[in-house]
C-alpha positions in Angstrom: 0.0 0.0 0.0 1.9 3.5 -0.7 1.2 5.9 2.3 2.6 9.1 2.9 2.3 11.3 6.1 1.4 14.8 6.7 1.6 17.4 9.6 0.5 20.4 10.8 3.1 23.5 10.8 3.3 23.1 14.1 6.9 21.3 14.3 10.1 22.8 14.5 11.7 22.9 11.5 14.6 20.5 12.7 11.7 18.3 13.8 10.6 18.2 10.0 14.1 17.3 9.1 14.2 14.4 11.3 10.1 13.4 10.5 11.1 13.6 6.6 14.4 12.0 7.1 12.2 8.8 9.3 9.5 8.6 6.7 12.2 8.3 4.0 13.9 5.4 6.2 10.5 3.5 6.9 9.5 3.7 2.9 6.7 6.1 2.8 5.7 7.5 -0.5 5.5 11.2 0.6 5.6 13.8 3.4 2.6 16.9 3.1 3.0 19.6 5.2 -0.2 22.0 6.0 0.6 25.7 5.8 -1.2 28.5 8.1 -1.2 32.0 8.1 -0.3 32.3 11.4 2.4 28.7 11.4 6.0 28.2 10.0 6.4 28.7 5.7 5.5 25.8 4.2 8.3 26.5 1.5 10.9 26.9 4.3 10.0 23.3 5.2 10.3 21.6 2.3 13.4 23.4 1.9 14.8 22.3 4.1 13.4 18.2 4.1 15.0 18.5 0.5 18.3 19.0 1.7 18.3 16.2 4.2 16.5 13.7 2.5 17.1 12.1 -1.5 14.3 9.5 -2.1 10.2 11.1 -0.8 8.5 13.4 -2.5 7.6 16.5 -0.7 4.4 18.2 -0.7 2.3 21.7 0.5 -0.5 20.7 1.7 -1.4 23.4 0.5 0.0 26.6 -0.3 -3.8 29.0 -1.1 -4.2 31.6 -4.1 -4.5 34.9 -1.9 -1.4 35.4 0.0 0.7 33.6 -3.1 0.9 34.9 -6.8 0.9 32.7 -9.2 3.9 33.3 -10.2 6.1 33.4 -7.2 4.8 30.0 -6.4 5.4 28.8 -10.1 8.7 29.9 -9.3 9.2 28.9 -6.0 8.0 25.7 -6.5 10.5 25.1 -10.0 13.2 26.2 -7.8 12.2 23.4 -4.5 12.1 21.2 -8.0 15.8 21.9 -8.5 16.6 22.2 -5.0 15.2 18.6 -4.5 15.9 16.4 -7.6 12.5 16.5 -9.2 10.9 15.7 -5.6 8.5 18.9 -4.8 4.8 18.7 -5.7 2.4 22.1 -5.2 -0.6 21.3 -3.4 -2.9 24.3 -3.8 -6.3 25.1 -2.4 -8.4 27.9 -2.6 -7.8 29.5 0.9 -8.7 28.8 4.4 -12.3 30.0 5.1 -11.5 31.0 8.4 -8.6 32.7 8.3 -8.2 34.4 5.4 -11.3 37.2 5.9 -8.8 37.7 8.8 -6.5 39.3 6.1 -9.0 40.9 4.2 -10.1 38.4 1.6 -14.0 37.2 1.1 -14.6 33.6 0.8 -18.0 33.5 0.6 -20.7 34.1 -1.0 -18.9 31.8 -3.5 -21.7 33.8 -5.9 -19.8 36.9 -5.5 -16.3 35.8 -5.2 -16.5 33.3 -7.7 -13.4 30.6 -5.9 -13.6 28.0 -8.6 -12.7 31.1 -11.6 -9.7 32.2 -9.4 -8.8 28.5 -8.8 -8.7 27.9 -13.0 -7.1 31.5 -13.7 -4.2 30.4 -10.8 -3.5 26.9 -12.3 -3.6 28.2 -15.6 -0.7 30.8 -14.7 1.6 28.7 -13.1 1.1 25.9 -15.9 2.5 29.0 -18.8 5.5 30.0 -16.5 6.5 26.2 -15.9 5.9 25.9 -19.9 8.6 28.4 -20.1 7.3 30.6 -22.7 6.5 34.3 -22.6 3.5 34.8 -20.9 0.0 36.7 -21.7 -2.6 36.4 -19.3 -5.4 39.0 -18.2 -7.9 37.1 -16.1 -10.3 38.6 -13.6 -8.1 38.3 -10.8 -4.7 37.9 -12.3 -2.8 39.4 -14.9 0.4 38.3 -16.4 2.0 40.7 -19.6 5.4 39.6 -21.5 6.8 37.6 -18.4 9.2 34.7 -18.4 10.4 32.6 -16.1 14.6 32.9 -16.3 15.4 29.2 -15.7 13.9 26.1 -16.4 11.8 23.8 -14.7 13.6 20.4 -13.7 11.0 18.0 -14.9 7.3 17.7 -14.9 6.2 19.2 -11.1 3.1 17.2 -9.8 0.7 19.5 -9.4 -2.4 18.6 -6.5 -5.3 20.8 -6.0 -7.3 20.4 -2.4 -11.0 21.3 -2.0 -14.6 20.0 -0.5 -16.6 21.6 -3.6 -17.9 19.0 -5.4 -17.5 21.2 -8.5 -13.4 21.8 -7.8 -13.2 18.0 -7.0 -14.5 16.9 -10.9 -12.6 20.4 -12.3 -9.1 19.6 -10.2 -9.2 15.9 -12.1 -9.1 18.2 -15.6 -5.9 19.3 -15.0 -3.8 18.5 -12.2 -1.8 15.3 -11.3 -3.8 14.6 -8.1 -6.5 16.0 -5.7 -6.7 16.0 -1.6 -10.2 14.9 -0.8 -9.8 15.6 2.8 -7.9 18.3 5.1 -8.0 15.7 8.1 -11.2 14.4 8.9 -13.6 12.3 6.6 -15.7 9.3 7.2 -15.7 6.0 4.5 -19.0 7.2 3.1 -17.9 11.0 2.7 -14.5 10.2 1.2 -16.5 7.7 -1.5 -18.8 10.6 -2.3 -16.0 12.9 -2.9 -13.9 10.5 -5.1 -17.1 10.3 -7.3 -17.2 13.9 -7.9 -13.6 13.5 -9.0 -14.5 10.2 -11.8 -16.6 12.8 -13.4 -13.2 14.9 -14.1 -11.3 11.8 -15.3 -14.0 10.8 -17.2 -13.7 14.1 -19.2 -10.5 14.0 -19.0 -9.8 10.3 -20.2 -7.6 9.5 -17.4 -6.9 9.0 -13.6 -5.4 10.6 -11.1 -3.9 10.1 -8.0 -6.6 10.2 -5.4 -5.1 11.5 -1.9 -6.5 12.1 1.7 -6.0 13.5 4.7 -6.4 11.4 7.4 -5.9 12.0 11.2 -3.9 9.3 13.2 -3.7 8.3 16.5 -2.5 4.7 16.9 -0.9 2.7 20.3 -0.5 -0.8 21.6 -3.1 0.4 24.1 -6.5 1.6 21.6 -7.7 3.6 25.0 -4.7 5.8 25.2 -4.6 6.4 20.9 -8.6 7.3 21.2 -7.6 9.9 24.6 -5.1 10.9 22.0 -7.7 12.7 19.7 -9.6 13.5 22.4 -7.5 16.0 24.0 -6.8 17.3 20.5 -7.9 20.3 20.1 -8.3 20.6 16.7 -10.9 17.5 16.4 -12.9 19.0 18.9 -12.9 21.9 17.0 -14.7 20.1 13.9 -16.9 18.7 15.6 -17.8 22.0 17.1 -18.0 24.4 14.0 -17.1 22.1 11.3 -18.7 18.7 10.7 -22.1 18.6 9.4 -24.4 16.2 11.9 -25.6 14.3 8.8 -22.2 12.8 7.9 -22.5 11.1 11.3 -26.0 9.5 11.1 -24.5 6.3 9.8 -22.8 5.6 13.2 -25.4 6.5 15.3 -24.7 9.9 16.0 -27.4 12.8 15.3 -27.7 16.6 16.2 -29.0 16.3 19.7 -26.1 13.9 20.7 -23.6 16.4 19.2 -25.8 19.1 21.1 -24.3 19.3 24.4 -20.7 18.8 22.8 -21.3 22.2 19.9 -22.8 24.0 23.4 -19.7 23.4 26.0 -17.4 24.9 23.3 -19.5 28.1 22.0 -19.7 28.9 26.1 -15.3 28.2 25.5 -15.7 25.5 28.0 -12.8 23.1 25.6 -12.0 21.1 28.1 -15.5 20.0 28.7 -16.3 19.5 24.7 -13.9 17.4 24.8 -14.9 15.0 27.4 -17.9 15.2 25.6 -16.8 13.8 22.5 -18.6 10.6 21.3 -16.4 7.6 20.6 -18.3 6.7 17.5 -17.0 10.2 16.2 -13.4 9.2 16.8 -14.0 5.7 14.9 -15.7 7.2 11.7 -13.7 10.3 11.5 -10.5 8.9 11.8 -7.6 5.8 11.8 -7.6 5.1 15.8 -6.5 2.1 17.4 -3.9 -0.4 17.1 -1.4 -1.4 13.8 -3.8 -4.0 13.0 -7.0 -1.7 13.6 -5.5 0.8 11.6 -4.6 -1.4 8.6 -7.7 -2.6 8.0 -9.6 1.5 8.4 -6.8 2.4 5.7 -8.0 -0.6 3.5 -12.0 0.8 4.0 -10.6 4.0 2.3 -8.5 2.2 0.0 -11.9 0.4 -1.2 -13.9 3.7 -1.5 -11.3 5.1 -4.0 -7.9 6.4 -2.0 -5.0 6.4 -4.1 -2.9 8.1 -1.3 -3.6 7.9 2.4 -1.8 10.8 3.9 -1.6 10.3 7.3 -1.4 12.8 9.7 -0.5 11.1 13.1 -1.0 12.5 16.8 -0.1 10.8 19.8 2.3 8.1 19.9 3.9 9.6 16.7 7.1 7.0 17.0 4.4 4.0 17.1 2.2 5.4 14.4 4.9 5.7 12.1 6.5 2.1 12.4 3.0 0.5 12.4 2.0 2.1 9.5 5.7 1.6 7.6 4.6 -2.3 8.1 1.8 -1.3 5.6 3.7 0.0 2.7 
């Protein structure tokens, strides 16, 4: 099975040295890292994975298309190419709905701001700089005149494009080398709804790509201590909370009014108490918890649905996670 593993830009970046350097050793496929407005430079870290590490690829997961021209990260990312051997892949998204009204961007209404037309005009520019050719482009958010790039690309650079819209999901299959389904949380059913939305792309397209997903991790020999794990997580109480619609949770026996005293410990900023109140049937459809054997057979449940790539983005027993999941690959 090819895995790769992802984190949040919350390490050091001599802990993402020694994470890529680890995942290289144990045979993953990849390493993602998430970038934030307010977290370390995604570009900084794969800068400097690249120069410790000579085998995985090494992915944003993702860079957006407000606080990044198109083409500084067409040339940033041609330039991680060279740096790296041919090993950087651009993941790109949208933006962060909420944080980047924080800068003064709109996200919504999606009537008004029109994400997927920025999206295409944004893939569209970095594809004519990596072409290498003088470029002309006046879009309605971006505008290129008589611009070339002044070195040339080292190979093809996978391109990835991340979203939820169903619309993005069949458009990202058009034209890039992959799409990421998921930014952590996703249950079986959710994830095989998603990967339909992205068939219709490759059927237009007349070809696959690689399917990839977040995933949030938390394995241990003792399955009580990896489900604590995301627990006290704060950023799974979090979705729950404000993020994950009650419907995606009927399946597993969980409706509104059980998420009901959960959404109204954390809107009076009692975390500690959402937490406790977290259901356990949550943890188990919105995530791989458990043991190495639990967890093997969750990834082969997204495997069946349509995954290509399981990122995994582990928590917890990090040092377990990653050697129980290196058995897998």
């Amino acid at each position: 099975m090819k895995l790769a593993i992802g984190f949040n830009p919350v390490l050091s970046v001599k802990d993402s040295i020694r994470a890529a350097a680890d995942a290289e050793k144990h045979g993953f496929d990849s390493l993602w890292m998430h970038e934030s407005l307010y977290q370390r430079d995604v570009v900084t870290y794969i800068s400097a994975m690249a120069s410790a590490t000579s085998r995985i690829r090494l992915g944003s997961g993702v860079i957006n298309t407000f606080t990044r021209h198109p083409v500084t990260a067409a040339t940033t990312f041609a330039t991680l190419a060279e740096l790296s051997g041919g090993r950087a892949n651009l993941g790109l998204g949208v933006g962060s709905f909420p944080t980047i009204p924080l800068i003064g961007h709109r996200i919504f209404p999606v009537e008004e701001t029109r994400p997927l037309r920025r999206l295409k005009e944004y893939v569209t520019v970095v594809k004519l700089i990596w072409e290498g050719g003088k470029v002309e482009f006046d879009g309605d958010f971006f505008q290129v005149h008589d611009l070339t790039m002044g070195f040339r690309a080292e190979g093809k650079i996978p391109l990835f494009i991340a979203s939820l819209s169903p619309q993005t999901q069949a458009y990202a299959a058009t034209v890039a080398d992959g799409v990421i389904l998921s930014p952590a949380l996703n249950t079986v059913t959710g994830t095989k709804k998603m990967i339909e939305n992205v068939k219709r792309g490759e059927e237009r397209r007349g070809a696959s790509v690689e399917r990839a997903s977040y995933m949030l991790t938390s394995l241990d020999r003792d399955p009580k201590k990896a489900a604590q794990a995301v627990r006290d997580y704060y950023f799974f109480a979090y979705q729950l909370a404000e993020v994950v619609r009650p419907e995606v949770l009927l399946p597993y026996g969980i409706d509104a009014e059980a998420l009901r005293p959960l959404k109204e410990a954390w809107k009076r900023g009692d975390v500690a108490g959402a937490k406790k109140l977290i259901p356990d049937q949550a943890i188990e459809a919105l995530t791989i918890t458990g043991d190495g054997g639990h967890a093997e057979s969750r990834l082969q449940e997204y495997a069946k649905a349509g995954v290509t790539l399981p990122i995994s983005m582990p928590i917890g027993n990090i040092d377990y996670a990653i050697d129980a999941l290196s058995r897998l690959t």
